[in-house]
DOROSE-764476 format. One record per residue (C-alpha): residue number from 1; residue in one letter; x negated, y, z. Coordinates in pm, whole numbers. Example, Ala and Ser with C-alpha at 12.3 -4.5 7.8 and 13.67 -1.06 7.14 Angstrom:
BEGIN
node num: 1 | residu: A | c1: -1230 | c2: -450 | c3: 780;
node num: 2 | residu: S | c1: -1367 | c2: -106 | c3: 714;
***
This chain:
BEGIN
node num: 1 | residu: X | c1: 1511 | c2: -23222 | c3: 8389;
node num: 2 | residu: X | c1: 1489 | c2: -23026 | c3: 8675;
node num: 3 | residu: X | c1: 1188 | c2: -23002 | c3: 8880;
node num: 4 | residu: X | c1: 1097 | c2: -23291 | c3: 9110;
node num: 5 | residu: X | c1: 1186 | c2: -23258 | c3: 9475;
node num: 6 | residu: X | c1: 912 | c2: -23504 | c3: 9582;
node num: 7 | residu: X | c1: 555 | c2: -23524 | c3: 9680;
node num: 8 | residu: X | c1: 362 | c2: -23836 | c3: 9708;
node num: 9 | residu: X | c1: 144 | c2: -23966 | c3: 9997;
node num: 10 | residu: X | c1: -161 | c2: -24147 | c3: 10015;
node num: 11 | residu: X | c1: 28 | c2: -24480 | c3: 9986;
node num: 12 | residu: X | c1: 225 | c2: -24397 | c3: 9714;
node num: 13 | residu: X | c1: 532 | c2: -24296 | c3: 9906;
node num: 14 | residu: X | c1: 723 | c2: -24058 | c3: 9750;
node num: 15 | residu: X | c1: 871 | c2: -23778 | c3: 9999;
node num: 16 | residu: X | c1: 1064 | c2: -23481 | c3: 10049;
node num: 17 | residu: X | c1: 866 | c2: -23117 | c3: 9939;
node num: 18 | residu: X | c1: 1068 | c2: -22913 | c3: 10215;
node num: 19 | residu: X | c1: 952 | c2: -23066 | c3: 10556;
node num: 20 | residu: X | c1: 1171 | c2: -22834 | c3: 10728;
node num: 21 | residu: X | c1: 1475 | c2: -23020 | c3: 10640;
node num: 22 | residu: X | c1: 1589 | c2: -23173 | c3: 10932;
node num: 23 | residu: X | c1: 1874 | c2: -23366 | c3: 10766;
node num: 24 | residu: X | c1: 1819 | c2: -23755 | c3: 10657;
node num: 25 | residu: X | c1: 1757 | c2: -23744 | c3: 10266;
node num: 26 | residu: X | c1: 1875 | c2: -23969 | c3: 10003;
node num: 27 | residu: X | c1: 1646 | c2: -24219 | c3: 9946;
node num: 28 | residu: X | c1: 1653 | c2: -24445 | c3: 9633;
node num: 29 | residu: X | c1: 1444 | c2: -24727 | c3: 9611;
node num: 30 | residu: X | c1: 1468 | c2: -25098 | c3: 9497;
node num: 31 | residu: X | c1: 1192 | c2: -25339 | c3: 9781;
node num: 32 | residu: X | c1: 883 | c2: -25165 | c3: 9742;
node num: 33 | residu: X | c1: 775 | c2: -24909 | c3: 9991;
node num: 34 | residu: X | c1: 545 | c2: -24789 | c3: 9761;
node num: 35 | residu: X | c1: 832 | c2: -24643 | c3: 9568;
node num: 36 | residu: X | c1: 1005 | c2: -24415 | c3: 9782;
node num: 37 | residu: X | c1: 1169 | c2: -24106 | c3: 9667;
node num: 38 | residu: X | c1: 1400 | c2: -23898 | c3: 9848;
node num: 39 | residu: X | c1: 1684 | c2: -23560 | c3: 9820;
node num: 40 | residu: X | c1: 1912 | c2: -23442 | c3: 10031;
node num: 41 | residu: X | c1: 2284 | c2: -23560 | c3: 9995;
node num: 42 | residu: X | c1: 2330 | c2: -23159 | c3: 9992;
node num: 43 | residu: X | c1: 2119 | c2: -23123 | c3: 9650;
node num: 44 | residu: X | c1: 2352 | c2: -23373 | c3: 9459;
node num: 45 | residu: X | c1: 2574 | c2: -23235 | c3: 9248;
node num: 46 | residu: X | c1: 2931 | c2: -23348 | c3: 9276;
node num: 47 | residu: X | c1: 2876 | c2: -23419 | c3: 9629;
node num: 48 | residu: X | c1: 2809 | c2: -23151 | c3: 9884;
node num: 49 | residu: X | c1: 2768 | c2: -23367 | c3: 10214;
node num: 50 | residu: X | c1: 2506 | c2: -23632 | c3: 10116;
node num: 51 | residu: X | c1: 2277 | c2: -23521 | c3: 10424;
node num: 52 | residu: X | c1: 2173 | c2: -23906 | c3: 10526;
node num: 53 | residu: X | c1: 1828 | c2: -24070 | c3: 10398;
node num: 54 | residu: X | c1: 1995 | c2: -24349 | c3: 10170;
node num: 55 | residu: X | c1: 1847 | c2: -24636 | c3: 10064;
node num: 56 | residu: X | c1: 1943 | c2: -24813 | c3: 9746;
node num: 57 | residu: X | c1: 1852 | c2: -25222 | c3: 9672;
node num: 58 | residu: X | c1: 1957 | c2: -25340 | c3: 9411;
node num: 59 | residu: X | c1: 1957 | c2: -25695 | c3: 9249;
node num: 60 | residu: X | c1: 1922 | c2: -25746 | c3: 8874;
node num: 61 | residu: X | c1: 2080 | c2: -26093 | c3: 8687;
node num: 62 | residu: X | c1: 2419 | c2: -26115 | c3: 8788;
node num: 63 | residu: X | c1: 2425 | c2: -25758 | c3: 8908;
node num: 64 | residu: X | c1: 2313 | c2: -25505 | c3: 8668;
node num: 65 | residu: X | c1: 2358 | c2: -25778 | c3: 8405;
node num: 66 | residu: X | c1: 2609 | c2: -26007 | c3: 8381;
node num: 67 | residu: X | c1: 2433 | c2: -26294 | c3: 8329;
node num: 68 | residu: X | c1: 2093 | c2: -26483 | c3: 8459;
node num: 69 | residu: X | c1: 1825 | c2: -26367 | c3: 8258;
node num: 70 | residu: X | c1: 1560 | c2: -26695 | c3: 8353;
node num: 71 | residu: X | c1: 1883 | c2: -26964 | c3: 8291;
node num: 72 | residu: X | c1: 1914 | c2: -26841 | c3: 7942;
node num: 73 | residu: X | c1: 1534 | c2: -26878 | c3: 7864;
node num: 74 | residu: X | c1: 1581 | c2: -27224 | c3: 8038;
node num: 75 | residu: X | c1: 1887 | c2: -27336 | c3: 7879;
node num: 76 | residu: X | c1: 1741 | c2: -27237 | c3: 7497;
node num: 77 | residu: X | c1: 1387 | c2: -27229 | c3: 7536;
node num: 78 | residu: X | c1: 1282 | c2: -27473 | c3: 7833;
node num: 79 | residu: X | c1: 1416 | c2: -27781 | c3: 8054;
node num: 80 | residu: X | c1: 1785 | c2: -27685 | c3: 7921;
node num: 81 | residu: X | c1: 2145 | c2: -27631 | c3: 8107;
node num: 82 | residu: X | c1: 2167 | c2: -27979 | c3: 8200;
node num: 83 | residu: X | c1: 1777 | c2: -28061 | c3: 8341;
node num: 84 | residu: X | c1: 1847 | c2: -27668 | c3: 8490;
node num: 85 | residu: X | c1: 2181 | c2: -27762 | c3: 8648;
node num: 86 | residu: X | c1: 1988 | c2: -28083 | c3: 8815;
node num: 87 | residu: X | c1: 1706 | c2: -27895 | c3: 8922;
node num: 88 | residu: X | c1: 1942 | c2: -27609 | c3: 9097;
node num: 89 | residu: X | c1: 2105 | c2: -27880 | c3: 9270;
node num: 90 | residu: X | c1: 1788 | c2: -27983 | c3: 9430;
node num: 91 | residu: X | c1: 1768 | c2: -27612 | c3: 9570;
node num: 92 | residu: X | c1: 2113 | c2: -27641 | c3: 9748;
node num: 93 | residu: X | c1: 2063 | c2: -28014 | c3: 9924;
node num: 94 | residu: X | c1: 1752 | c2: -27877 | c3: 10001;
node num: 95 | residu: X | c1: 1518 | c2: -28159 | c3: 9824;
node num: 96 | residu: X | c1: 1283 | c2: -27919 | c3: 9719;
node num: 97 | residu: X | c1: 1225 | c2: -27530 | c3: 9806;
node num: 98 | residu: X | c1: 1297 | c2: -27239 | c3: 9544;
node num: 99 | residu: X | c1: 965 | c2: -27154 | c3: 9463;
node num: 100 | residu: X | c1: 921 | c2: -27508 | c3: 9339;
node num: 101 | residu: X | c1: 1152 | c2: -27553 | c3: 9163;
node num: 102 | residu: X | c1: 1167 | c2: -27222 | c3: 9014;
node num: 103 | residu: X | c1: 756 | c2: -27305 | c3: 8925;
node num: 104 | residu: X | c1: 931 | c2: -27599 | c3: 8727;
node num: 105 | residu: X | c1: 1158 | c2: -27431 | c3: 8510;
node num: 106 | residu: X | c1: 931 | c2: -27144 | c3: 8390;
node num: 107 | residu: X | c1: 677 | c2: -27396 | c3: 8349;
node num: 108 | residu: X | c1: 865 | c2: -27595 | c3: 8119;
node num: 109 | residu: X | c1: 947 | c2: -27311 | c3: 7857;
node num: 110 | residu: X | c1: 727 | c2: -27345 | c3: 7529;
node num: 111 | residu: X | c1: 772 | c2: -27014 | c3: 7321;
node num: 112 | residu: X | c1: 632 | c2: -26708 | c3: 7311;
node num: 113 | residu: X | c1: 722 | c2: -26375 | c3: 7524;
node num: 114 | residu: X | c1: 907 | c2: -26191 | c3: 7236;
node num: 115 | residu: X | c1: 1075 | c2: -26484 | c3: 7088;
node num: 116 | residu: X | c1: 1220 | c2: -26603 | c3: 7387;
node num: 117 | residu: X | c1: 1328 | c2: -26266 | c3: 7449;
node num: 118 | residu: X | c1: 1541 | c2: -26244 | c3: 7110;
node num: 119 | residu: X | c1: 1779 | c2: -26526 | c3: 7319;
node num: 120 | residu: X | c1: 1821 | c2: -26280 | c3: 7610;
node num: 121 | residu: X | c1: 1906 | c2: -25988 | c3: 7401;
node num: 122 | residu: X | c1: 2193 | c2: -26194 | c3: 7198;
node num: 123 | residu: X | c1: 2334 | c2: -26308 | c3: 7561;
node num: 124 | residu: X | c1: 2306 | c2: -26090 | c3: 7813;
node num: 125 | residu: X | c1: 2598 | c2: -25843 | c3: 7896;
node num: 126 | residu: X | c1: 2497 | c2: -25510 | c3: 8078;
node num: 127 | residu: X | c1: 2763 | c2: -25413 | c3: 8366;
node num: 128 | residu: X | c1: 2970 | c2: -25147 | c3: 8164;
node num: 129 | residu: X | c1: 2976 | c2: -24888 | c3: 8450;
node num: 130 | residu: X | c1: 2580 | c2: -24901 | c3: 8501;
node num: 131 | residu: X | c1: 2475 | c2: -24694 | c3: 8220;
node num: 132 | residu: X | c1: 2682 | c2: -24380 | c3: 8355;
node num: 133 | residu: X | c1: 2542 | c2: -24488 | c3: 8707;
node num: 134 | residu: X | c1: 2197 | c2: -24458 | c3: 8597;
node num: 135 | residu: X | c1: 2188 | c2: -24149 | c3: 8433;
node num: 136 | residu: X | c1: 2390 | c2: -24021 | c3: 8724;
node num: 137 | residu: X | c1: 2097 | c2: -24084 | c3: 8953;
node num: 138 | residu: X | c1: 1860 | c2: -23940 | c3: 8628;
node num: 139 | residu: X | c1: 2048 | c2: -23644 | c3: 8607;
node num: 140 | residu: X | c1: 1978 | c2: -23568 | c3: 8977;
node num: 141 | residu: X | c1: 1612 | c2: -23647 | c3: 9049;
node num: 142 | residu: X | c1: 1720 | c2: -23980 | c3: 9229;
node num: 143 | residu: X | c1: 1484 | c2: -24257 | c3: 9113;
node num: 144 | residu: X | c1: 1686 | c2: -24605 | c3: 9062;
node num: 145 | residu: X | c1: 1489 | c2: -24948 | c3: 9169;
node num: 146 | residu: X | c1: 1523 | c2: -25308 | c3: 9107;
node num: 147 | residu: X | c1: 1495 | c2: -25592 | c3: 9312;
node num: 148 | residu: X | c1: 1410 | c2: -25948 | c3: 9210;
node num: 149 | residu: X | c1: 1348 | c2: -26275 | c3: 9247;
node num: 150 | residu: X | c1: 1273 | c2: -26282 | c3: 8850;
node num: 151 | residu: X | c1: 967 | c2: -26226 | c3: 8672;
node num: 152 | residu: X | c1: 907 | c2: -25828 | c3: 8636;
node num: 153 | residu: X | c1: 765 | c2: -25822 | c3: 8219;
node num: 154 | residu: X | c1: 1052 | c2: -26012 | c3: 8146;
node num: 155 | residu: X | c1: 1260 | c2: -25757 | c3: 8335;
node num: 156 | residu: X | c1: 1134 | c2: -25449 | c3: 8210;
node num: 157 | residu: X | c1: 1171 | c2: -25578 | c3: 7845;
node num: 158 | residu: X | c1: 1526 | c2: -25636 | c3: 7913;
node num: 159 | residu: X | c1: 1565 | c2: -25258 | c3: 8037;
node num: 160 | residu: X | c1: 1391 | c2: -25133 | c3: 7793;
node num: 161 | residu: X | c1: 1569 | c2: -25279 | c3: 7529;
node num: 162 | residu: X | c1: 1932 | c2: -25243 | c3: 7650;
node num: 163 | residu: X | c1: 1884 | c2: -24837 | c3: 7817;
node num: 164 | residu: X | c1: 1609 | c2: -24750 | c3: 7585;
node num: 165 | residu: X | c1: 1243 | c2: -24715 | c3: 7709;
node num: 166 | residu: X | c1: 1243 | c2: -24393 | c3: 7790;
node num: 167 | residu: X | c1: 1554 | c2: -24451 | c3: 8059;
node num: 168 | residu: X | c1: 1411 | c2: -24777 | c3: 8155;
node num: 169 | residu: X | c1: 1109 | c2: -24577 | c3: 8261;
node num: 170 | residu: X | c1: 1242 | c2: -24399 | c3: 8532;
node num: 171 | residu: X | c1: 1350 | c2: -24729 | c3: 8682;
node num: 172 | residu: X | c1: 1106 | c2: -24928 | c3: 8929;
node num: 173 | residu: X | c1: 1107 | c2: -25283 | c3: 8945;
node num: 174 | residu: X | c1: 1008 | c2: -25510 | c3: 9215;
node num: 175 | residu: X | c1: 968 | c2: -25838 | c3: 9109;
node num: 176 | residu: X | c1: 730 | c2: -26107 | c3: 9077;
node num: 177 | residu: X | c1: 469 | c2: -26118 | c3: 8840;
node num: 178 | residu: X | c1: 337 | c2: -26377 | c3: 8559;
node num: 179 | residu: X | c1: 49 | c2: -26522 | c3: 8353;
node num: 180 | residu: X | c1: 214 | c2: -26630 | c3: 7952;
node num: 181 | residu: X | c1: -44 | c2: -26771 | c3: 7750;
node num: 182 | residu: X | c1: -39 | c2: -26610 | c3: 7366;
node num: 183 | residu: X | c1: 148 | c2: -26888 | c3: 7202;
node num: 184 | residu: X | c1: 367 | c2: -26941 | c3: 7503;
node num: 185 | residu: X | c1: 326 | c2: -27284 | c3: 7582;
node num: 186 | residu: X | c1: 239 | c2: -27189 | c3: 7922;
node num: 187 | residu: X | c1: 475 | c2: -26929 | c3: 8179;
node num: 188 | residu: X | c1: 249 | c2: -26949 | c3: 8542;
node num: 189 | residu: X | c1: 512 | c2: -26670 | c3: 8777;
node num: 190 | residu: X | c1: 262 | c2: -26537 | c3: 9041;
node num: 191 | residu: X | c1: 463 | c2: -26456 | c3: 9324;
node num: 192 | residu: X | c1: 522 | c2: -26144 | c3: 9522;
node num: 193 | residu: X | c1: 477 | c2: -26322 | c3: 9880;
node num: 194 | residu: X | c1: 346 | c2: -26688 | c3: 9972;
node num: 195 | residu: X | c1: 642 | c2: -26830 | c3: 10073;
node num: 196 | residu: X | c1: 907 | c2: -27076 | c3: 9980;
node num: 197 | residu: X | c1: 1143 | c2: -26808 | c3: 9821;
node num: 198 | residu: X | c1: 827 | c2: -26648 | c3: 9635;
node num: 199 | residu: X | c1: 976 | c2: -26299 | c3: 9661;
node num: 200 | residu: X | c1: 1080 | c2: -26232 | c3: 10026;
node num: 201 | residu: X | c1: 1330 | c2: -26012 | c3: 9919;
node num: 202 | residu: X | c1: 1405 | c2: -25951 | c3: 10351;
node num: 203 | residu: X | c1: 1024 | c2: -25828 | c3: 10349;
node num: 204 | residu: X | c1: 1003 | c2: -25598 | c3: 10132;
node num: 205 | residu: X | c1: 1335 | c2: -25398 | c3: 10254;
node num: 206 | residu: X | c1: 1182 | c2: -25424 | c3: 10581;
node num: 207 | residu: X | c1: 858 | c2: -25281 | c3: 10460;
node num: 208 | residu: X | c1: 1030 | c2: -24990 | c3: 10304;
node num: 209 | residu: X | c1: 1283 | c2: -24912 | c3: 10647;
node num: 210 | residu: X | c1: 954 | c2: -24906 | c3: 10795;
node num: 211 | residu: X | c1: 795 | c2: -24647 | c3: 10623;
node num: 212 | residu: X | c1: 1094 | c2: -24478 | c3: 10547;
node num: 213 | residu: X | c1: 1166 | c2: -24428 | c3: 10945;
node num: 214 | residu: X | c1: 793 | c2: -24310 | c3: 11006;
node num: 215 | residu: X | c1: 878 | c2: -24017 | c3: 10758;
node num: 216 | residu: X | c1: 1226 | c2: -23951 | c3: 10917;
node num: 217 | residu: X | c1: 1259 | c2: -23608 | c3: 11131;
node num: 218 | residu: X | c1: 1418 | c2: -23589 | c3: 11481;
node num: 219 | residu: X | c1: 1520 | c2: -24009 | c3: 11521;
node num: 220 | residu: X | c1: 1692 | c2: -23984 | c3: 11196;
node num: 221 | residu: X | c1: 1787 | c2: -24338 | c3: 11104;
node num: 222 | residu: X | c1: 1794 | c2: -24433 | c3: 10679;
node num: 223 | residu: X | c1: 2128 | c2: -24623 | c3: 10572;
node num: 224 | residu: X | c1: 2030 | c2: -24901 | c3: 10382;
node num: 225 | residu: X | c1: 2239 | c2: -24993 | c3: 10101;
node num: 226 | residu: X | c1: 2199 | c2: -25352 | c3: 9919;
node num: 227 | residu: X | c1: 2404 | c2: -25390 | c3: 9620;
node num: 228 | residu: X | c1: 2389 | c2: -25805 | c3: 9476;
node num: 229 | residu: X | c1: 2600 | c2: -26063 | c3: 9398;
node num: 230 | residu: X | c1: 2464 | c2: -26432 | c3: 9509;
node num: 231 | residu: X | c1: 2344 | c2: -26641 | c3: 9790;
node num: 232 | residu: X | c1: 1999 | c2: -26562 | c3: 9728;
node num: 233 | residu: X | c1: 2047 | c2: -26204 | c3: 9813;
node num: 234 | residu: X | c1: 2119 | c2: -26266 | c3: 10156;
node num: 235 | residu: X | c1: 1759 | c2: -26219 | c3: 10302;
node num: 236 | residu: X | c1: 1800 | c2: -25866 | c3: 10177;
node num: 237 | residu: X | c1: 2135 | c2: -25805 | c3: 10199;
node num: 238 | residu: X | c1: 2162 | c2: -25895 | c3: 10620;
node num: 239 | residu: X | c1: 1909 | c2: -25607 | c3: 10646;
node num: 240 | residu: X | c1: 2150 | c2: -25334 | c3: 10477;
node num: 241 | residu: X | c1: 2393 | c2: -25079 | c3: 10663;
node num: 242 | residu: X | c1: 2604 | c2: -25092 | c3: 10362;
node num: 243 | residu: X | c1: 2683 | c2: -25397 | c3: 10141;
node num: 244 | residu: X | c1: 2817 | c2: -25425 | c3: 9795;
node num: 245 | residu: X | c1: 2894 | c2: -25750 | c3: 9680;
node num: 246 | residu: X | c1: 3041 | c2: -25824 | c3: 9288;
node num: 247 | residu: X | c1: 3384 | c2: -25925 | c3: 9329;
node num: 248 | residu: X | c1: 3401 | c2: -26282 | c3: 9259;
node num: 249 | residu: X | c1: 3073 | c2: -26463 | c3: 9302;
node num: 250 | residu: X | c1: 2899 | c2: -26641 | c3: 9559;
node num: 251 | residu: X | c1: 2779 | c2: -26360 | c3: 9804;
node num: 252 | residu: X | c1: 3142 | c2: -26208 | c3: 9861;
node num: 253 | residu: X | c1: 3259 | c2: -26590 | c3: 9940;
node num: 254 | residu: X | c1: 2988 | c2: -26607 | c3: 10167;
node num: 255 | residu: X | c1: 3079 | c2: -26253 | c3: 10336;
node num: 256 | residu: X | c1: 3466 | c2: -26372 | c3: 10347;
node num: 257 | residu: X | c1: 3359 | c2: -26692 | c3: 10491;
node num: 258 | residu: X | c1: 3154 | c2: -26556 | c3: 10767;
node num: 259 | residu: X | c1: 3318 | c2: -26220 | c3: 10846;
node num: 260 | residu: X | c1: 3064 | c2: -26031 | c3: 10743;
node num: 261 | residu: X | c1: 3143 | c2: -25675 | c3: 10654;
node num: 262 | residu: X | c1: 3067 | c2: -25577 | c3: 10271;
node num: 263 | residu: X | c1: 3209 | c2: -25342 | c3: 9975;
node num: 264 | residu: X | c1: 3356 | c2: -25606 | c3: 9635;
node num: 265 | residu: X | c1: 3275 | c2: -25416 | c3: 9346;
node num: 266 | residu: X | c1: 3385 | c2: -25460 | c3: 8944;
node num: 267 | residu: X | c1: 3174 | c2: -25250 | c3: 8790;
node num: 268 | residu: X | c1: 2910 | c2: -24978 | c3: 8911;
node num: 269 | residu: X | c1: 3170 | c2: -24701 | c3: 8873;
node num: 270 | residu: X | c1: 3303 | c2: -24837 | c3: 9180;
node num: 271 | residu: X | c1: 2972 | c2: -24798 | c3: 9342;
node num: 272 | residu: X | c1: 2918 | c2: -24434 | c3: 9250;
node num: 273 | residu: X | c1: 3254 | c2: -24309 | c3: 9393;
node num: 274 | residu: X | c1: 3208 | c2: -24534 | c3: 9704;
node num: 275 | residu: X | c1: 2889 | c2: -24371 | c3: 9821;
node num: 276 | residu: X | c1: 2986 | c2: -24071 | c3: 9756;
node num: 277 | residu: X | c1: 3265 | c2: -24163 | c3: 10023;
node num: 278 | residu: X | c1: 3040 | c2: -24281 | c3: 10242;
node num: 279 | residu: X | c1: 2803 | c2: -24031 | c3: 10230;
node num: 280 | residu: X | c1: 3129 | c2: -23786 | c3: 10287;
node num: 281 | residu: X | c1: 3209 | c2: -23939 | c3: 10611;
node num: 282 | residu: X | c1: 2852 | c2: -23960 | c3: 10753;
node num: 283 | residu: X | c1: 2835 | c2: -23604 | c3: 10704;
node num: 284 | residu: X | c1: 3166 | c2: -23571 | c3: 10916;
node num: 285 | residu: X | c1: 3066 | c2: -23818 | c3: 11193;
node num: 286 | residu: X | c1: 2710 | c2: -23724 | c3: 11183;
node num: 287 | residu: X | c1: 2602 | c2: -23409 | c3: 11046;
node num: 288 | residu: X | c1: 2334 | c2: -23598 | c3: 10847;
node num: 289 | residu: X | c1: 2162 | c2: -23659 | c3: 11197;
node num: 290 | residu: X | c1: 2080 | c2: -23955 | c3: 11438;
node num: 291 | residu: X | c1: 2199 | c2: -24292 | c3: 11391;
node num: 292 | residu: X | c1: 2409 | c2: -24338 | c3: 11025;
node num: 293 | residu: X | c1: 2803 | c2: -24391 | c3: 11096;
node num: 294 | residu: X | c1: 2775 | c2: -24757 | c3: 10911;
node num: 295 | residu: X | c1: 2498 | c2: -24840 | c3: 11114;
node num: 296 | residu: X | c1: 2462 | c2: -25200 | c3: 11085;
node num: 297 | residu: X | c1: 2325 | c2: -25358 | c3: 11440;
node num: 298 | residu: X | c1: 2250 | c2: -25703 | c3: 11302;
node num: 299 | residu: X | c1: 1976 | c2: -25573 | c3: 11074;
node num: 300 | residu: X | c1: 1831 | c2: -25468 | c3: 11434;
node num: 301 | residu: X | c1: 1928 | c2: -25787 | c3: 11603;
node num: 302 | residu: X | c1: 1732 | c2: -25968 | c3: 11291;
node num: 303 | residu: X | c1: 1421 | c2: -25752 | c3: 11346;
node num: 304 | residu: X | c1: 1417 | c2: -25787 | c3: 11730;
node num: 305 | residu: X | c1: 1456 | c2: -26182 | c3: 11700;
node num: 306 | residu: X | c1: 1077 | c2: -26321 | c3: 11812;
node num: 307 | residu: X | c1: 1163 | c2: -26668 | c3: 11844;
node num: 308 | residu: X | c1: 1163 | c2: -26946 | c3: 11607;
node num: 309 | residu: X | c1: 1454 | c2: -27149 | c3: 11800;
node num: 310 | residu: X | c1: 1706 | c2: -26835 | c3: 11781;
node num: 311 | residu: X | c1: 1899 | c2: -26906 | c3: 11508;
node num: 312 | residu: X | c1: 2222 | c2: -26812 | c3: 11496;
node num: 313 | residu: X | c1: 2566 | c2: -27031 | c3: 11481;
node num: 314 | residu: X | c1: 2702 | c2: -26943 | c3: 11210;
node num: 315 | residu: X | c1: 2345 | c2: -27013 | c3: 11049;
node num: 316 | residu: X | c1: 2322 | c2: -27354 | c3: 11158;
node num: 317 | residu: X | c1: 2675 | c2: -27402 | c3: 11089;
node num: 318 | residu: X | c1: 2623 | c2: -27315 | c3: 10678;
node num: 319 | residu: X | c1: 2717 | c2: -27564 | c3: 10450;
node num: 320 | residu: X | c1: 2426 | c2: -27615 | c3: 10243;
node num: 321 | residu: X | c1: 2042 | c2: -27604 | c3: 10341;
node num: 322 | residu: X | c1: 1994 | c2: -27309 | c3: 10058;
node num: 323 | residu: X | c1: 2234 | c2: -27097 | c3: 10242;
node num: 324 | residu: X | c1: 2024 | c2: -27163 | c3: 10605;
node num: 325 | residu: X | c1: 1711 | c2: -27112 | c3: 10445;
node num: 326 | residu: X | c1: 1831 | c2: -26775 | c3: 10258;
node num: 327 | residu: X | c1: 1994 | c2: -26672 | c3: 10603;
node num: 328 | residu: X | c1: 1714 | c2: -26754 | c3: 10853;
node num: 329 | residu: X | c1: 1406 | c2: -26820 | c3: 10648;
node num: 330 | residu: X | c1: 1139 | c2: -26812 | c3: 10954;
node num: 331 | residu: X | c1: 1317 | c2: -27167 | c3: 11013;
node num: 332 | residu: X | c1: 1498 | c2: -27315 | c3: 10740;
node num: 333 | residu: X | c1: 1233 | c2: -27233 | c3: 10406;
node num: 334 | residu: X | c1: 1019 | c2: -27506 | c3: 10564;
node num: 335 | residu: X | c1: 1306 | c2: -27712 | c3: 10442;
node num: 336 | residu: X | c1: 1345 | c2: -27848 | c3: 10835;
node num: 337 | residu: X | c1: 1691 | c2: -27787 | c3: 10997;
node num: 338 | residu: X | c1: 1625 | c2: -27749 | c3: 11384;
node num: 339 | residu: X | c1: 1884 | c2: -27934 | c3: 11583;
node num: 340 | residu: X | c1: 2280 | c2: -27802 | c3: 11601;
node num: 341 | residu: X | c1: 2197 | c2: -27862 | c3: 12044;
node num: 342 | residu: X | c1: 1857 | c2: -27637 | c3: 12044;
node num: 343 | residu: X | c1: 2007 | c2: -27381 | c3: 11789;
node num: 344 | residu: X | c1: 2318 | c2: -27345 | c3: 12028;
node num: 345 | residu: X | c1: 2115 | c2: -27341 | c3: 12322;
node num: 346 | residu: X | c1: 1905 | c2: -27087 | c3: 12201;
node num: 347 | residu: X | c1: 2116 | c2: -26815 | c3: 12094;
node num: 348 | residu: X | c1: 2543 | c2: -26800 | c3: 12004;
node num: 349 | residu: X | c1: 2607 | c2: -26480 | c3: 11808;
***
């Protein structure tokens, strides 16, 4: 493997050797700006214009697998589909938050950590064009990162198991943590962030634009790229420049439903030669330099937003109180929807 292009910081942040580079870097990370690594769009091979500091978020079930990871522990191991299905329902009428009920189904699995894994490995499906994407990303010094609401050992077993340990090690993965007891009678998830979702997947994206922009040269901006498939990837996902969205499933409905620009995607081949696109016609429009040419405003709009009682239409308007609290969490992960009159009053976007 070639040598890396990377040096790391006090924090952990992983940046560019050649400081003179004035040109925004691709940046590859998964919600952790602890894990930041970048190269210039010029230094990939098979594309000569990726000049733009790119970061990469991407979810894991229902993304780079096919299936839920925690619902098939659940289904075989725990509370089972139909408890599962009850409990999820909860989470959309807005009854009780995610974290608690989430605390509910991994509390009620009884088996141990590598038994209830064997289930996983006989039903999960890997995305057929993620392999190649990987190893694309390998090949060329650009670290890959996960981001999760799941639980990160489970996770990382998964990867290991299905790319082999020594490509799973080269991905980052941030998740939330958990406490198994030997015999397994007891799964205790201890959460990224002390909130309602657990994992603030919004946060940690913002965390990482953060630091990415302090380490940016001459007002370079970073294009943020989210790449997910379901409802509760929208915190993230309204912070990236660049959405991807698996064709089919909840998050593109919700994107078609409230005109909200994103990429559908099959498989991660699709992925690959989109960014490379992209990346093609920042280079064009930008030289690499400035503000990116997808430059999404509403991720600034979401940032600049101080007030409780700003809450967007369309917000208010959503169907289900999952959906408002996964769109505006400051308000809605309380589980209290603020009146239609002092929402419209307050803001109309």
């Amino acid at each position: 493997m070639p040598a890396p292009l990377t040096t790391a910081t006090k924090s952990g942040a992983l940046l560019p050797r050649n400081s003179e580079n004035k040109k925004r870097k691709i940046v590859c990370f998964s919600g952790s700006p602890s894990h930041i690594s970048t190269r210039t769009y010029g230094d990939w091979p098979g594309s000569s214009v990726l000049t733009h500091h790119l970061h990469r978020f991407v979810d894991f079930d229902g993304t780079i697998f096919m299936q839920d990871s925690g619902h098939i522990l659940f289904d075989n191991h725990g509370c089972g589909a139909t408890k599962r299905e009850i409990l999820d329902g909860q989470i959309k009428s807005g009854e009780r938050s995610f974290r608690d009920v989430s605390e509910e189904m991994w509390g009620s699995l009884n088996v141990p950590f590598d038994d209830g894994f064997e289930v996983m490995k006989q039903n999960l499906e890997l995305d057929q064009g993620f392999k190649d994407f990987h190893q694309y990303c390998v090949k060329n010094d650009i670290p890959f990162n996960v981001i999760s609401a799941g639980l990160k050992p489970v996770l990382r077993k998964v990867l290991d198991t299905f790319l082999g340990e020594e490509e799973s090690s080269h991905i980052d993965i941030v998740a939330n943590e958990v406490d198994i007891t030997e015999d397994g009678s007891q799964w205790k998830p201890l959460w990224r962030h002390d909130c309602e979702l657990g994992h603030d997947k919004a946060k940690s994206v913002q965390e990482a634009r953060k630091e990415a922009e302090l380490h940016c040269e001459n007002g370079t901006i970073p294009l943020i790229v989210f790449i997910g498939d379901g409802v509760s990837d929208l915190p993230a996902a309204r912070e990236a420049d660049v959405l991807f969205a698996r064709r089919g499933l909840r998050l593109e409905e919700y994107c078609q439903e409230h005109n909200i620009n994103y990429i559908a995607f099959d498989t991660f081949a699709d992925i690959r030669k989109k960014l490379e696109e992209i990346a093609e016609e920042d280079e064009k429009k930008t030289s690499g330099m400035g503000k990116p040419a997808r430059f999404n405003p509403r991720a600034d709009l979401w940032r600049r937003v101080s007030s409780r009682n700003a809450v967007p239409l369309y917000v208010v308007s959503s169907p289900s109180k999952e959906e408002k609290m996964f769109l505006w969490p400051d308000v809605f992960s309380e589980l209290k929807t603020p009146g239609i009159e002092t929402a419209v009053k307050a803001v109309a976007i």
